[in-house]
N, C-alpha and C positions, 0 to 999 in steps of 0.2 A: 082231977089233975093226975096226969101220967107221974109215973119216977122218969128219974136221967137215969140212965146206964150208957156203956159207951157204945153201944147196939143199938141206941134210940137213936131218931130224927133227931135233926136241928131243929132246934128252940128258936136260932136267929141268925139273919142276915143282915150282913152287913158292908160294905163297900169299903174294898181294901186299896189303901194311897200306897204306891210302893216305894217303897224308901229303906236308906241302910243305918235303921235302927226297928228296936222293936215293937212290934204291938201294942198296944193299951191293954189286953185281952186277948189270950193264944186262940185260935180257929182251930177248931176241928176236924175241917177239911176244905177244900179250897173249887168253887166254881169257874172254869176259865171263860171267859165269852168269847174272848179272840184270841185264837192260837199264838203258839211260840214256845219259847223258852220261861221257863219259872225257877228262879232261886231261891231257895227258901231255909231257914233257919228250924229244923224242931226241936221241939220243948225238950228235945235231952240233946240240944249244943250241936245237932249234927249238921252242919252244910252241904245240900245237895242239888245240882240241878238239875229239874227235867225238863229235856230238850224234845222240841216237836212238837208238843201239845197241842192235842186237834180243840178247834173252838168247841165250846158245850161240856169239854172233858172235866170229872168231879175229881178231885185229886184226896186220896183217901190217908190224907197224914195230915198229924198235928204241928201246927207250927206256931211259933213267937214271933217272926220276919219272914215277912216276904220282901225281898233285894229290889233295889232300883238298879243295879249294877248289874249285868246279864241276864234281866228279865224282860225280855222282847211280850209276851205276851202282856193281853190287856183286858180289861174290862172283867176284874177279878172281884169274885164274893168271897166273904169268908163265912162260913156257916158253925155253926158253934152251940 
């Protein structure tokens, strides 16, 4: 068995529902399958969008929420 560090691979995948509340379990970065826009909540409170996001794009932040509210992209992992 490997250690976690925050420099290792994901452990796990999981299928993120977007909605405006939080997580079960904060993600440690985010898979988009279909482009757009992603809102998202990180583990230290900050709201941010990223706009454009090309399909397949890994988004390299930890988050607590991902928004229903201005998040046009779809078919989101969260890896963790």
């Amino acid at each position: 068995m490997y250690g976690v560090s925050t420099d290792s691979c994901a452990q796990s995948a999981v299928a993120i529902t977007k909605a405006d509340s939080d997580l079960s379990v904060p993600q440690r970065s985010l898979f988009v399958g279909t482009g757009g826009n992603v809102r998202v909540t990180t583990v230290n409170g900050h709201d941010v969008t990223f706009n454009n996001v090309v399909s397949g794009t890994i988004l390299p932040v930890t988050v607590k929420r991902v928004w229903s509210t201005n998040t046009t992209a779809g078919d989101i992992i969260g890896l963790s």
